[in-house]
Structures are given as C-alpha cells and as structure tokens.
C-alpha positions in Angstrom: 0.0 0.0 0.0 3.0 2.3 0.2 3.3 2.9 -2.8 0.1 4.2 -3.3 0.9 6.9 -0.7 3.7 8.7 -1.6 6.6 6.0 -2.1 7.6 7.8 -5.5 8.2 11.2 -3.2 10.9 9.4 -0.8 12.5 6.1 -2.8 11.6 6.9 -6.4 11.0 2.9 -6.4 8.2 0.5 -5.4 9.0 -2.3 -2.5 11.5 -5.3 -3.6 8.0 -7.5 -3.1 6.0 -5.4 -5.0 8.5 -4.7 -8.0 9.0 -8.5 -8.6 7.1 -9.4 -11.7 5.2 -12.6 -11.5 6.4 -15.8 -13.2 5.2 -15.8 -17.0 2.8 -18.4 -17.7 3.5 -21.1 -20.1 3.1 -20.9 -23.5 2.8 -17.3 -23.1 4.9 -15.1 -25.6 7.9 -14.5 -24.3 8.0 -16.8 -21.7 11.3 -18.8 -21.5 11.1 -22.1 -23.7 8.5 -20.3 -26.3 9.4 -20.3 -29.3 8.3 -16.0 -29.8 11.4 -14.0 -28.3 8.9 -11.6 -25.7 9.3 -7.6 -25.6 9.7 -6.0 -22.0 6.2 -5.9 -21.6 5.5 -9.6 -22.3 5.8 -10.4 -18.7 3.7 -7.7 -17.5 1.1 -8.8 -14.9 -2.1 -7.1 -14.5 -3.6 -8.3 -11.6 -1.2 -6.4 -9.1 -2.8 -3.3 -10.4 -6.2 -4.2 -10.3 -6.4 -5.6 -6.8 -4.4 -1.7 -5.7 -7.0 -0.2 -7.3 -9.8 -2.3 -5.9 -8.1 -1.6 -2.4 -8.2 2.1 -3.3 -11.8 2.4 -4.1 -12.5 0.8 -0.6 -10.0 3.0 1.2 -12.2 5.9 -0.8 -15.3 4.3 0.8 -13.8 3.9 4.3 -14.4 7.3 6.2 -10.7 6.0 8.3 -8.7 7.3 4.8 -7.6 10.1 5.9 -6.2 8.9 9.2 -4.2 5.9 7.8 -3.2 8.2 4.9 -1.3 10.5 7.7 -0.8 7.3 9.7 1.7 5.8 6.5 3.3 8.9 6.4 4.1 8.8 10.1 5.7 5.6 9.1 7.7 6.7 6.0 9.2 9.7 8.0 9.9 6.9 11.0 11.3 4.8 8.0 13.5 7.7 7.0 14.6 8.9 10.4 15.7 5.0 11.0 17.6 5.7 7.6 19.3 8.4 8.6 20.3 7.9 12.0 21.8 4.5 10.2 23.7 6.4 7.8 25.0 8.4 10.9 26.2 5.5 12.4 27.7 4.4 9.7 29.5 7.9 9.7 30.3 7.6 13.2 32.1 3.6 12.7 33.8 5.0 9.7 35.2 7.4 11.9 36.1 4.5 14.4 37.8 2.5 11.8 39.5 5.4 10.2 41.3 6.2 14.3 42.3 2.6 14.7 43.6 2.6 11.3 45.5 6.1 12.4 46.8 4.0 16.4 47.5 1.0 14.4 49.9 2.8 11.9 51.4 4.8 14.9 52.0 1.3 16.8 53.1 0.0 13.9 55.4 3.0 12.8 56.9 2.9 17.1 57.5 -0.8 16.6 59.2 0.6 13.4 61.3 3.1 15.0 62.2 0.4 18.1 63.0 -2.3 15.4 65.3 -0.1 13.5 67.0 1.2 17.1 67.6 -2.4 18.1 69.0 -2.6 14.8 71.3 0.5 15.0 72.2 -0.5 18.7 73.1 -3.8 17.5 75.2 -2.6 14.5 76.9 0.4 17.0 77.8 -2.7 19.1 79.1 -5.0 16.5 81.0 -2.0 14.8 82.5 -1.2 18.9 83.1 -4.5 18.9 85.3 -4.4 15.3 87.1 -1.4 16.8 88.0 -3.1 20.0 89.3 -6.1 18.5 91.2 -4.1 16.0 92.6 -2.2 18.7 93.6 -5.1 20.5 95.0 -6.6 17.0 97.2 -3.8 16.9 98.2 -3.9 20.7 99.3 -7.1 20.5 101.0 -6.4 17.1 102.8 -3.7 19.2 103.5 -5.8 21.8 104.7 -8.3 19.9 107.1 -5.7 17.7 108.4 -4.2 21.2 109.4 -8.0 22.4 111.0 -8.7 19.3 112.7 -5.5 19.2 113.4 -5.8 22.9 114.7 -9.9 22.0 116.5 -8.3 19.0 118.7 -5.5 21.6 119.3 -7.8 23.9 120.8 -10.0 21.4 122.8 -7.5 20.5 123.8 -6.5 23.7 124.9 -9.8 24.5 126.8 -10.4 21.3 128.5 -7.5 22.0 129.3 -8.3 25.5 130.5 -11.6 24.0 132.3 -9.7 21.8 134.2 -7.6 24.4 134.8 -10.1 26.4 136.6 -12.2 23.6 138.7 -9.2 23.1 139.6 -8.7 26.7 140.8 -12.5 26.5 142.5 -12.3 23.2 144.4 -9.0 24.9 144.8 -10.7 28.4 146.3 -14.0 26.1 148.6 -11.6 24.6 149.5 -9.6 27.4 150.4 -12.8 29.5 152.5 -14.6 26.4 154.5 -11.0 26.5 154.8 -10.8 30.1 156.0 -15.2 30.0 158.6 -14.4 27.0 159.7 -10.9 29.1 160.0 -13.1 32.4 161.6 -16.3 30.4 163.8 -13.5 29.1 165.4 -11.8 32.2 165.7 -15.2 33.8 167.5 -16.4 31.1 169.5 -12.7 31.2 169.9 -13.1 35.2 171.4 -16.7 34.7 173.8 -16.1 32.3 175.0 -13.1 34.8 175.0 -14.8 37.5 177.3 -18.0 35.4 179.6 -15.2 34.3 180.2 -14.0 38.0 179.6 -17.1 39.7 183.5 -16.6 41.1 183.0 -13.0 42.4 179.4 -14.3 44.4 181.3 -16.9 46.1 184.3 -15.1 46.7 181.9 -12.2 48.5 180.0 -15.3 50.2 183.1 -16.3 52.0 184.3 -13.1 53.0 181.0 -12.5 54.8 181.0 -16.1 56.6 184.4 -15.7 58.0 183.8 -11.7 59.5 180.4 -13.1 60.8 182.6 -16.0 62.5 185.6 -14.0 63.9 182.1 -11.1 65.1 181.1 -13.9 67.2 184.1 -15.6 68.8 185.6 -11.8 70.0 181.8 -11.5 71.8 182.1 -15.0 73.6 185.1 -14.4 74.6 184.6 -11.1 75.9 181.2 -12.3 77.7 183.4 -15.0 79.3 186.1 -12.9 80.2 183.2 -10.2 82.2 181.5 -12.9 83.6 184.6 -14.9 85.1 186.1 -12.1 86.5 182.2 -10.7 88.1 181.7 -14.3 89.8 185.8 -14.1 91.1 185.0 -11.5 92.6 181.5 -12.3 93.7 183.4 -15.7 95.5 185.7 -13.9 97.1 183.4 -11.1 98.5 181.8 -12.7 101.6 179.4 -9.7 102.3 177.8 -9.6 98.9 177.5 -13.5 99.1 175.4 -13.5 101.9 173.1 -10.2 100.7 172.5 -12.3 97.7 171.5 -15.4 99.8 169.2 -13.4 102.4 167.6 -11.4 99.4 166.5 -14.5 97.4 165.4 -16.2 100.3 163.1 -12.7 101.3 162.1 -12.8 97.8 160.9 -16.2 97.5 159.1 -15.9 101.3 157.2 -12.7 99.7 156.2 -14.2 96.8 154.8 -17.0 98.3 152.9 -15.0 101.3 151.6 -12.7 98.4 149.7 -16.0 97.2 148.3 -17.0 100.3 146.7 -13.2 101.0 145.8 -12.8 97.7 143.7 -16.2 97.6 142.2 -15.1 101.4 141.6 -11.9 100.4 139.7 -13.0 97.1 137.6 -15.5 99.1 137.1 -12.9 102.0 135.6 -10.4 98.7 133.6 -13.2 97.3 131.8 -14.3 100.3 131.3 -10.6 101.1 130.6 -9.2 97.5 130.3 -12.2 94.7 127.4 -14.4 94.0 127.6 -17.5 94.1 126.4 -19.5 90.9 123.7 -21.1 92.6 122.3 -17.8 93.1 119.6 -16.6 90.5 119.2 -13.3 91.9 119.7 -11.3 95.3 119.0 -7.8 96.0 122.8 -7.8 98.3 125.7 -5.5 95.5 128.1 -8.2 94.1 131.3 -7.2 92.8 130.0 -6.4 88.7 127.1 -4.6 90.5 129.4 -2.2 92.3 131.7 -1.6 89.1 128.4 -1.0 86.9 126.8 1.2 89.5 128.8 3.0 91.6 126.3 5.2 93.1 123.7 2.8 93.8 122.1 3.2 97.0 123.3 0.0 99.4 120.4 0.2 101.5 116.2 0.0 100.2 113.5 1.6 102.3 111.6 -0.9 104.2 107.9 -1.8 102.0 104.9 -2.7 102.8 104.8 -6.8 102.4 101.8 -6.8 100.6 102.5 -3.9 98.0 101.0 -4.8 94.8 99.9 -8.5 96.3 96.2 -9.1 96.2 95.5 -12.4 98.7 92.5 -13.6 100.0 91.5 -12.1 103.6 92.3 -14.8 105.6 95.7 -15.1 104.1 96.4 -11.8 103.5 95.8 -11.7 107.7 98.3 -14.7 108.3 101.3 -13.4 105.5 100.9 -9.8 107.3 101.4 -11.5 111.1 104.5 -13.5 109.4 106.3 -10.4 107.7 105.5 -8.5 111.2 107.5 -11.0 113.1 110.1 -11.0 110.8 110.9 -7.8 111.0 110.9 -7.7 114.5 113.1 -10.9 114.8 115.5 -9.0 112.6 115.6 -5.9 114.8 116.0 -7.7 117.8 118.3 -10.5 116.2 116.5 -13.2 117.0 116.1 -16.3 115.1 114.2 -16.9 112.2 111.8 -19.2 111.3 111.5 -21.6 107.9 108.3 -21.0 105.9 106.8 -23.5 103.0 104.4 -21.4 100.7 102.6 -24.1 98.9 99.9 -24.0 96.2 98.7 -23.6 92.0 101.8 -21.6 90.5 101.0 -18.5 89.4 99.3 -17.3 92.7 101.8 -15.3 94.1 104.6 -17.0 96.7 108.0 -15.7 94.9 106.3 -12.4 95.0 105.3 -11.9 98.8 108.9 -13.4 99.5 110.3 -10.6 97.6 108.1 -8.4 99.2 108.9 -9.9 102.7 112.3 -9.3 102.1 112.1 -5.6 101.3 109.9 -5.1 104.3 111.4 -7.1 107.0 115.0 -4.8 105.9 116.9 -8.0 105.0 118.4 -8.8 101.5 117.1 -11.7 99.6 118.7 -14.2 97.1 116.4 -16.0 94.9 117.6 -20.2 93.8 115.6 -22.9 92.2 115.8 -26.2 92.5 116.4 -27.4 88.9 119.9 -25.1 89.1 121.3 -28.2 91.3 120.9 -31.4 89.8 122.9 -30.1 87.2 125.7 -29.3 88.9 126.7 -32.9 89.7 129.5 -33.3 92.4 130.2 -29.6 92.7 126.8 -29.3 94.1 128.0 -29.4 97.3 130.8 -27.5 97.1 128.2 -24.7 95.8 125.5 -25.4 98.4 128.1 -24.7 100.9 129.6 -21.5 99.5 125.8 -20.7 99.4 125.2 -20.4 102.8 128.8 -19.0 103.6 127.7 -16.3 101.5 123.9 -16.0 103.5 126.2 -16.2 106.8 128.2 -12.8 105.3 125.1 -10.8 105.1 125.1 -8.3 108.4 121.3 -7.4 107.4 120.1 -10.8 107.5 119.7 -12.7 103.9 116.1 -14.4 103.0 116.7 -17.2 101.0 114.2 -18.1 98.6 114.3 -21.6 97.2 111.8 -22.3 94.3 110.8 -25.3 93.1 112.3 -26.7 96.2 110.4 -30.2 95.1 113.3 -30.6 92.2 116.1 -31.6 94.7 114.5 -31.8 98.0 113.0 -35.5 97.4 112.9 -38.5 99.6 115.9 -40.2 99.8 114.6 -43.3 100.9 112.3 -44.0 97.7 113.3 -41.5 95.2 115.5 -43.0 92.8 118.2 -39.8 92.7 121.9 -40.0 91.9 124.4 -39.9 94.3 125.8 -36.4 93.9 121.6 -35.0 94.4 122.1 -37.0 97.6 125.1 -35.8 98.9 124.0 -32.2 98.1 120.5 -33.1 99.8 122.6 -34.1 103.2 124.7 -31.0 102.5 121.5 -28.4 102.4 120.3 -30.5 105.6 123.6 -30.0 107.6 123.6 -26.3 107.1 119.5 -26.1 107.9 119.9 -28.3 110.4 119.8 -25.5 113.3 117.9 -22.3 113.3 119.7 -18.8 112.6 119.8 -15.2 113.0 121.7 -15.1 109.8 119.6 -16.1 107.1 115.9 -17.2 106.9 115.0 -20.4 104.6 111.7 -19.9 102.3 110.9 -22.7 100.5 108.0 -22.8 97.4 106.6 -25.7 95.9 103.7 -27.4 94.1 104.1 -30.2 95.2 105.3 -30.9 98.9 104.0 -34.1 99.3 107.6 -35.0 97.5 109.7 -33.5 100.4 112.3 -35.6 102.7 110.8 -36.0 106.0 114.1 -34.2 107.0 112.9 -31.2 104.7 109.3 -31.0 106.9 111.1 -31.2 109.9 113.1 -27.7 109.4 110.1 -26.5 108.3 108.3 -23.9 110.9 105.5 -22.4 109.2 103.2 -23.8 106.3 101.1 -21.4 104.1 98.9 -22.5 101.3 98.7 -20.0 98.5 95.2 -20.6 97.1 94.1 -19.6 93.8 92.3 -16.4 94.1 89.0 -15.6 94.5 86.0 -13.3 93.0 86.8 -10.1 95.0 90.6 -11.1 94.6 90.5 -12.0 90.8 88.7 -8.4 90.5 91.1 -6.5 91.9 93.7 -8.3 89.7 92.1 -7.6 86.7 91.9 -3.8 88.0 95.3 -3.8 88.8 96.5 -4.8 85.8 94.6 -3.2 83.7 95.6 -0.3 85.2 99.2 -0.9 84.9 99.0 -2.3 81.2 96.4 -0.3 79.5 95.2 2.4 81.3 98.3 4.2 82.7 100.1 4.1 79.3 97.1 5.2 77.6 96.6 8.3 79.7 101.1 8.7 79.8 100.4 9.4 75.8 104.3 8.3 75.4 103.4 5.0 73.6 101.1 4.1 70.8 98.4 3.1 72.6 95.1 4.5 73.1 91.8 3.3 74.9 88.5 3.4 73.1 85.4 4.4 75.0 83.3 1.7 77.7 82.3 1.3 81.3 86.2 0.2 82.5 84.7 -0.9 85.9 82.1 -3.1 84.9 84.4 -4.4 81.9 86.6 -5.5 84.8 84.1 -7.0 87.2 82.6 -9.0 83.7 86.1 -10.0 83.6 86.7 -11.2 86.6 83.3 -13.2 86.9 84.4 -15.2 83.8 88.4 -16.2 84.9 87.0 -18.0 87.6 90.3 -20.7 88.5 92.7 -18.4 87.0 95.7 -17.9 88.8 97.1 -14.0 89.2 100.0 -14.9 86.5 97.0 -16.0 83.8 95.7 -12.9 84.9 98.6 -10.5 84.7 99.4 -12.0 81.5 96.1 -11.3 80.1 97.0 -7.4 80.8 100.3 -8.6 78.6 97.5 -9.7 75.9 95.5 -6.6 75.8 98.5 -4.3 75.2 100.0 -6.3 72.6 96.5 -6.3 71.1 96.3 -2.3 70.8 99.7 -2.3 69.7 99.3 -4.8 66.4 95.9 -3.0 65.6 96.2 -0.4 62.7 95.2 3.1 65.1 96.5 2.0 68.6 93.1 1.6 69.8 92.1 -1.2 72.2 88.6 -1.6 71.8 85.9 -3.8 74.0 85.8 -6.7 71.7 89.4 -7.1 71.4 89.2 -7.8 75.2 86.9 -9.7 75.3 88.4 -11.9 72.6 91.4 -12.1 73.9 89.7 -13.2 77.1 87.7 -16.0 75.3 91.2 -17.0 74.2 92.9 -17.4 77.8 89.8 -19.6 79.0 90.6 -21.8 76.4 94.1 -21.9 77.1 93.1 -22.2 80.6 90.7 -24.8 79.9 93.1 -27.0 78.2 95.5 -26.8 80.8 92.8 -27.9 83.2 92.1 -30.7 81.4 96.1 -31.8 81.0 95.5 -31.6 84.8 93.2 -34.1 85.2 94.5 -36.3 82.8 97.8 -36.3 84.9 95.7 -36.6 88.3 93.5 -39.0 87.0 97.0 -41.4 86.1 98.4 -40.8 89.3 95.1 -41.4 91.4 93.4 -44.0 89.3 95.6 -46.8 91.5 93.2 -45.7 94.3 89.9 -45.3 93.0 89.7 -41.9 93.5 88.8 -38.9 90.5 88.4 -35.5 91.2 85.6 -32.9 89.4 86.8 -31.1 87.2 84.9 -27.6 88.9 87.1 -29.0 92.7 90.5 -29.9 90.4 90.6 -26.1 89.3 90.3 -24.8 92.9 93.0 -24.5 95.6 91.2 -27.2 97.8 91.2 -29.6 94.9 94.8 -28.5 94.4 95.4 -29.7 98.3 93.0 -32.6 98.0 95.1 -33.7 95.0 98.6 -33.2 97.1 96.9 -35.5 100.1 95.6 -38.2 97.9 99.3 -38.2 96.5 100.2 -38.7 99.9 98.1 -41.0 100.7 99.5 -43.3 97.7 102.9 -43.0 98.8 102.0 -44.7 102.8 99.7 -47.1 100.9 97.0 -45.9 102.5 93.1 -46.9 101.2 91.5 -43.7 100.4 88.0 -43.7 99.6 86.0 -40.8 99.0 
C-alpha cells in the first residue's frame, strides 16, 4: 500500500516484493522455452494493479482514509529517520575505523622506529666491537714488535758483551804470552850473569862467613872474660855472698805470702761481695754490681709486704702476722723461722717473698731447685759456698728456694743419683739448726715430695690458694691499670683506649676467669697491650678484650684438662677422681697433694 501513498516522493521505487514481476505463464509469448522471443512488456502482470485499485476504491469508501493516509506517512518519515540515523552510524564507525587505522599505523610505525633502534644498537655494538678487537689486533702487534725488538737489543747487547769479552781475553792471552817471554827473558839474562860472575858471588859469600865467625868468637870471649872475672869476685866477697842469699830467700818468702793473701783476700771479697752460681738473683751489690753502678744506693727503704699482692683475707691476715715478726726478729736479732708457701703456680709466693724481704729490711737471694741437679758433684761445694755467702750478710739474707720439690726429694724411695744425695745431706747439715743469719723460704707445688728431714726444718706452712672473686677483681683492676690504662693516659706509647664502662668491663672479667691464677691474669694485661699495639690506630677496643679473654679460658681450659689427665694417672691406683669444677680450685689443688700422699704410705682412700 506504500506505494500508493507517496513512495515515489521518498525512494523513487516501489517495494522489492511489489516490484518483482510474476512468473510468466507457459506458452505465453515471451515466456522462456516459447518459441516467440517476448518484448519488455511480455511479462507484465495485470492483476497487481487491479487488486491496488480495488483496495483504493475501498480506502475511498472507508471514512478512516484520511487517518491511515497521515498514519503511513508517520511511518515513512519513521522509516527515514531510522535511515538516517543508520547512515550516521555508519558515519560515526567509519570514523572509528579510520582512528584505529590512524593507532595501528602509529603502533606500527613505534614498533618501526624500536626495530630499526635495536638494529642500529646492535650494529653500533658489533662496529665497537670491530674497533676493540682491532685495537687489541694492533696492541698485541705492538706488543709483539716491542718484544721482538726488545729480544733483538738484547741479542745484540749480548753479542757484544760476547764480543768484548773475547777481546779482553784475546788482549789478556797476549798480554800474559809477553809478560811469559819478558820473564823467560830476564831469567834467562839473570842466569847467564850470574854463570859469568859465579866466582866473584862466592868469593863475596866467603868473606861474609868468615867476619860473621871472627864477630862472634871476640863477643864469647869477651862475655866470658866479664863474667869470670864478676863471679871471682862475687866468690871472694863474703858480704855480697850473703846479701845475695838473704835477698833470694826474702824474695821467695814474699812471693809466696803474696799468694796466700791474695787467695784469702779473694775469698774474704767473694763471700762478702760475689754471687755465688747457685744464686739466680739477690738484691745484696756483688762485685760487677758495684763496678756497673757505683752510686747505687746500698740500702732499700723498708715496704709494705703486701704492695702490689692481692690475697684472699684470711691469708692476706696470716702473710701480714709473718712479715711483722720477721721484721721484728730481725731488729731484735733473734732467730728466724723456715716457711713452705705451697699451692697452684701463678698465685703469688715468689712475689710476697720478695716483698717480705724488702719489708722485714733483709736482703734476699732467689735459687731454684732445677739449678742443682745439674751441677753434679760440685753441688755441694756450691750449696756450701751458698750459705757462707747467706752467713756474710750483716742485714740478715732471706733465702728463697723455688721449686724446692726438684732436689729436696725422699731419699729413701726417690731414685736420685748420688751427687743429688750428697748435696741433699749438705742443704740439711747447714739447715739443720735455726739462725739469726739467714731465713730459709721454701716454694713448691708439690710438697708431698719433700724428705721427711725437709718437713722437719720446716716452721710455718702457708697454702697459696688460687684467688678468688673479689681477689680476681682486683687483679684484673690492677693490671689493667698498669697495662692499658696508665700508658694510655702517659700518651708516650702508641696506645690508646676506646670508650666503655672500665669498671664493669673488669668486674665482667673477673666473673668469667673464675680458677685463674694471678699470673694467667697479669698475663692477660700482657695480651690486651699487645693487642692495641698490632691494631692499625693504637686503639684497644671492648671486643678485642673480650676476645682475647675468650682466648685465655681456652688456654686455661686446656690446661685444666692436661690436669686431670695427669691426676687421674696418678690417682686412678686408688679409686679416687676429682671434678673437674674441685680440680681447678685450691682445695682440689690440696685434696690432690693429700691423695698423692696417701698413695705413697699405701694408705686406702675412699672418697
């Protein structure tokens, strides 16, 4: 029906299903198959247009025309409006396509560009990589021209040298065939001289022989003449016979009480003023002292015993009691008493004798007991020359015998030699008595080894434990203020001290050294200075202490264990083994020294 209202005003062309022509009948002309070609109007059909205008004439008879006349224009224009806004969208993809078409050749021109970077990046590299290698190329090729250059001088230099030195031997050749022919001919020269005045040389050669003779026989006989005629007279002179006698015999009696005072007085001056070789030290001026120093003072100020010894209470108590009465035995010349200081080495006992010593007023002389064995048969010579010399002393001498265990042993079981023994009964002969003359110290580690003789001289025993908290934290004070802190605040060695609590450092310290002795200690003072001085600045800083702290419990506890080992041989016969914790401590130390003891007298221990 469109087309009946207005289609020709908008398309210009009926509906596709109203514009199809209808299938030609058959046999109709024109239809495909007759035998009449048809026209364009052969196919025409009719009845399309005759049922629109029968629909028109009712549409003219229906009083609705007007309506659905306006009603399928409504529709057109909807029609059209649908057309259009189509074509806009059309528009509107074309646009779309055309902007994708625009990113996609500007991602495809970047990819481009990054493509032909890579490829110039790639070919920079390769043509770097070209100019490197030919650098290197030529390098080497210089390298290579300077070595064979360098080969090609030194050849030269050493055929030349070869050269020279062929020409120094072809001259020195030459030089020593003229010198040979020059020699060969003045020898031959000097012989035929010497054939052609072989008369005159002979004839002088006599001459000279026969003065030389009749020289010699005038002299004897003018010697013998002076001398017979001095002893004639000498004979016959009574007086000046008997001068002669007297003054030979004089001489001779001179010469030989000369000797005699000259060996007293040497021995007089070496029991006053030399040392005796058994003598390690002594604080008394021996003769080399004397010539070394002449102006050293001869007498020390009394110290304080305990100056610089850190001791438990307790002993610290008893050691002060026995350097008190030594001093007052000395001023009142009374007689001394023999002390043992036994205990763990390292815990003072040649120190407080030292100190002892200086405080009582008396000189001391320090010996050990390894320095005799050694000495074979002139031990006892030199044990008695020992105490001579002690005897000399007008202040009183303290003799300090260390290791006193090495010599002092049990005759009776010990397997010692013979000469050990004889100096043994020696030392106990001159002991055997107390005197006002000298005071006998003796330190060991291990007195159970004595000869009862030995403990029977002895007056006093002291046990030098190992030392304690409080003590160990003074010694680690004490040191470190002598080691570290005083020659860091001198400033006149490279050391310096890096910033920390310095108290509660040493209180740490002294917690963890726990069965150190005060030599471990002292040496650990040894190890922190040596540790500032092999750093790079000087400076000794907290964990260099502390490591070299971990360091001498390790030592320590190695040494411990060496202990036991050795106790646990010498104890295992019977049945006793000491804890490790009791082994490190001064009462294990004792406990040890009783069980040994115990072992010797065959006694049954069981603990």
């Amino acid at each position: 029906m469109s087309w009946l209202f207005g289609w020709r005003k908008s398309s210009g062309s009926p509906p596709a299903e109203e514009q199809t022509p209808a299938p030609p009948a058959a046999g109709a002309p024109g239809a495909p198959g007759g035998d009449k070609p048809g026209d364009k109007w052969s196919n025409f059909d009719p009845t399309g247009l005759e049922r629109a205008a029968k629909a028109a004439k009712e549409l003219d008879k229906s009083r609705y025309a007007k309506e659905a006349l306006a009603l399928a224009r409504m529709q057109e224009q909807t029609l059209q409006l649908e057309h259009q806004s189509k074509v806009k969208e059309y528009e509107v993809a074309v646009e779309q396509l055309k902007g994708e078409q625009i990113q996609l050749q500007g991602e495809e021109r970047r990819k481009t560009l990054g493509e032909e970077t890579k490829q110039n990046q790639a070919r920079a590299q390769y043509q770097d990589k070209l100019a490197r290698q030919r650098y290197d190329d030529q390098l080497r090729q210089q390298q290579f021209l300077n070595e064979d250059n360098l080969r090609k001088q030194e050849e030269s230099v050493m055929k030349q040298e070869a050269m020279r030195k062929a020409t120094i031997e072809h001259e020195m050749d030459l030089r020593h065939k003229n010198e040979m022919l020059r020699v060969e001919a003045e020898a031959k020269a000097r012989a035929k001289v010497e054939r052609d005045n072989a008369d005159l040389i002979r004839e002088q050669i006599r001459l000279k022989a026969a003065e030389h003779r009749q020289t010699v026989l005038e002299s004897i006989k003018t010697a013998g003449t002076v001398f017979g005629e001095g002893f004639k007279a000498f004979i016959s002179d009574w007086d000046k016979l008997t001068a002669a006698v007297a003054g030979l015999t004089l001489l001779a009696v001179g010469v030989y009480s000369a000797r005699n005072a000259t060996g007293v007085a040497g021995r007089y001056i070496e029991a006053r003023l030399g040392k005796p070789s058994l003598v390690r030290e002594t604080s008394r001026i021996t003769v080399a002292e004397a010539i070394k120093h002449p102006v050293k003072r001869l007498r020390s100020r009394p110290q304080d015993a305990l100056e610089g010894v850190v001791l438990s209470p307790a002993l610290e108590e008893r050691v002060r009691d026995i350097a008190i009465t030594t001093r007052n035995t000395r001023q009142n010349k009374g007689l001394y008493r023999n002390i043992l200081m036994y205990g763990p080495p390292g815990t003072g006992k040649t120190l407080f004798a030292k100190k002892l010593a200086l405080h009582s007023g008396m000189d001391y002389a320090i010996m050990t007991g390894g320095d005799v064995a050694p000495m074979g048969r002139d031990g006892v010579t030199a044990m008695h020359k020992v105490f001579d010399w002690a005897s000399t002393s007008r202040r009183g001498l303290l003799l300090f015998v260390d290791e006193a265990d090495a010599f002092l042993r049990k005759r009776a079981t010990e397997k010692i030699s013979e000469d050990l023994r004889a100096t043994l009964n020696a030392f106990l002969y001159r002991t055997g008595e107390q005197s006002n003359k000298f005071m006998l110290v003796l330190a060991s580690n291990q007195p159970e080894q004595f000869d009862w003789a030995i403990n029977d001289r002895i007056d006093e025993i002291v046990n030098f434990g190992l030392p304690g908290l409080e003590e160990r934290e003074r010694l680690v004070r004490l040191y470190f203020d002598k080691f570290v802190l005083g020659p860091a605040t001198a400033g006149r060695q490279r050391l310096k001290l890096a910033q920390f609590d310095y108290g509660q450092k040493c209180s740490d310290i002294a917690k963890r050294t726990e069965g150190m002795s005060g030599r471990e200690i002292s040496k650990l003072g040894v190890a922190w200075q040596a540790a500032a001085y092999a750093s790079e600045n000087g400076v000794l800083t907290e964990e260099m202490i502390d490591s070299r702290v971990d360091d001498a419990i390790k030592q320590h506890a190695q040494k411990m264990d060496w202990l036991l080992m050795e106790a646990g041989e010498g104890v295992g016969k019977i049945g006793v083994v000491l804890p490790k914790e009791l082994a490190a401590t001064s009462l294990g130390f004792t406990l040890g020294c009783w069980m040994k003891m115990c072992e010797f007298y065959n006694v049954n221990v069981s603990l």
